[in-house]
N, C-alpha and C positions, 0 to 999 in steps of 0.2 A: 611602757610608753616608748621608749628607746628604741626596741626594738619593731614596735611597729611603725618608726619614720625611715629605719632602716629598711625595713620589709618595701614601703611605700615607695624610695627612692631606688630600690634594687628596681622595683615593676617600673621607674617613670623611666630607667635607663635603658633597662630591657624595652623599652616597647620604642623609644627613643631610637635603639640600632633597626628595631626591627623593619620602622618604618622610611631610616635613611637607607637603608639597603635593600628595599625594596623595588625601586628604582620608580620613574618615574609615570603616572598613571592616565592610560589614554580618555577615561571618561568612556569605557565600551567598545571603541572604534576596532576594530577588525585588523591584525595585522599580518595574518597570513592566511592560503586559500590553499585549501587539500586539491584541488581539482583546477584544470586551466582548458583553454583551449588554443594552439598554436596557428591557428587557420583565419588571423582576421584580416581578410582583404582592405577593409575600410582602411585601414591605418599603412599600407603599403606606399612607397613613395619614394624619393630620392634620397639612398643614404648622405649621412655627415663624412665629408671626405677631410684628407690635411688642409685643400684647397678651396673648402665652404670658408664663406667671411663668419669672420665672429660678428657682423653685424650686418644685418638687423636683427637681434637675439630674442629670443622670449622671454616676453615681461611675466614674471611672476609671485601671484599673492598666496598666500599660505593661508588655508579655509581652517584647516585641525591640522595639529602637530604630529609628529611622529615619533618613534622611537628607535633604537639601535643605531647601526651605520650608515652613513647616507650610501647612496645606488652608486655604481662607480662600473665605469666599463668595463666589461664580462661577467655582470652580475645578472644573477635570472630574475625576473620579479613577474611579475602578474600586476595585471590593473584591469579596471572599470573606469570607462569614461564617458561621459555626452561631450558631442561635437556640436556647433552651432556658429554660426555666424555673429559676427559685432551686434548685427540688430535685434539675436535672439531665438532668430529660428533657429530651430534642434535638427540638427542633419543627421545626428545618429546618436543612439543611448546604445549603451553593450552591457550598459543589466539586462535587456530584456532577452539578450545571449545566453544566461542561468551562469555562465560560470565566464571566470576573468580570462582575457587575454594573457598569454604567456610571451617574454620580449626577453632576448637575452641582448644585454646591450652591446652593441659595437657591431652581432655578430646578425640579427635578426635586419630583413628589409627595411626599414621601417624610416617615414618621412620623417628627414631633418630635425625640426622644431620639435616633432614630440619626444621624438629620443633625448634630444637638451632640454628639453622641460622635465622630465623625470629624473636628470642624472643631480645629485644630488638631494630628492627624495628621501624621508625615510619609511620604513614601514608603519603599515597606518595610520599615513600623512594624506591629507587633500588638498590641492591645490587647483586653482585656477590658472590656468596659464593662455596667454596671448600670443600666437603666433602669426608671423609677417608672411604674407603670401611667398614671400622668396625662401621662405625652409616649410612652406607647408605643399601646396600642388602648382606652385608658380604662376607662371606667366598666362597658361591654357586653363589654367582650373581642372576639375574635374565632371563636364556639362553630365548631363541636365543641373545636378542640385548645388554644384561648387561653380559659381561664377571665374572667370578668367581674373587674375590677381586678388582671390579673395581672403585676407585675413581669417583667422580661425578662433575660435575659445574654443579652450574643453579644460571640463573639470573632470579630473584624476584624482584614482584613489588609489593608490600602492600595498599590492602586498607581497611578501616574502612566500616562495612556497613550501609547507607546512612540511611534508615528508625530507626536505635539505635540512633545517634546523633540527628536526625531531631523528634523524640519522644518524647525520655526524657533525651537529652543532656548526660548521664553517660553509664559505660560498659555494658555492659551485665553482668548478675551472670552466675555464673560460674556453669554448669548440675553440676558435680561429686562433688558439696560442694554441694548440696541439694537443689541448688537454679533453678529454671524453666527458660523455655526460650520459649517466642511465635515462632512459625515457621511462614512462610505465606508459 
């Protein structure tokens, strides 16, 4: 009898570590993407300079949580997003692109707002995010489908890419600090 409470308590500790250090579990979500593509026009726009105002920033909700380190300038990530307007209309989905945009932060074109809505990020996180016409196509918009001063949603899905982790487990360096980067 002894020794099967002993037996009992060894399995209830053992499974106990097993599952505090297992870390913490997305429910499925996707957090990294073997494949990308670097060519997304859609998303080109005025980078973030020292002299963008931090205001008016993007407002943002967090849809699913994410795991690891948050996104931090000179970091590669990949995403999937729909664009739309406040009232709803979809100006662009990039699932139906087959594979994620690839963004290295700081160093990639990429308009204002979305770059500060992903920077803190983690992988496998979705978020909604709100940007002010003044960090998404400004003043002129983007005619025909982007009205002149028009606010943006896009919901974003973050991922890390699969061969940087699976290599040598750390970020990427960062091009614009001097540091290389393999393509495949």
């Amino acid at each position: 009898m002894l020794l099967s409470k002993r037996v009992l308590a060894s399995a209830i500790v053992a499974t106990s570590i097993t599952l505090s250090c297992a870390g913490p579990q997305l429910n499925g979500r996707q957090t990294t993407a073997k494949v990308a593509r670097s060519d997304d026009p859609w998303l080109v726009g005025e980078r973030c300079t020292p002299d963008t105002p931090p205001d008016p920033a993007p407002r943002t909700e967090v849809l699913a949580e994410g795991v690891g380190q948050p996104v931090a300038p000179g970091a590669t990530v990949r995403v999937d997003y729909v664009a739309s307007l406040p009232d709803g209309t979809v100006l662009h989905d990039s699932r139906n692109e087959r594979m994620p945009s690839e963004i290295i932060i700081g160093s990639t074109k990429l308009m204002c707002g979305f770059e500060r809505a992903i920077i803190g990020m983690r992988a496998g996180e979705q978020r909604r995010v709100f940007v002010p016409w003044p960090l998404a196509f400004g003043e002129s918009g983007r005619p025909p489908e982007i009205p002149p001063q028009a606010d943006l949603v896009f919901v974003i899905d973050l991922y890390l890419p699969a061969e940087v982790i699976i290599q040598n487990g750390s970020r990427p360096t960062n091009p614009s600090a001097g540091g290389g980067m393999r393509r495949r």
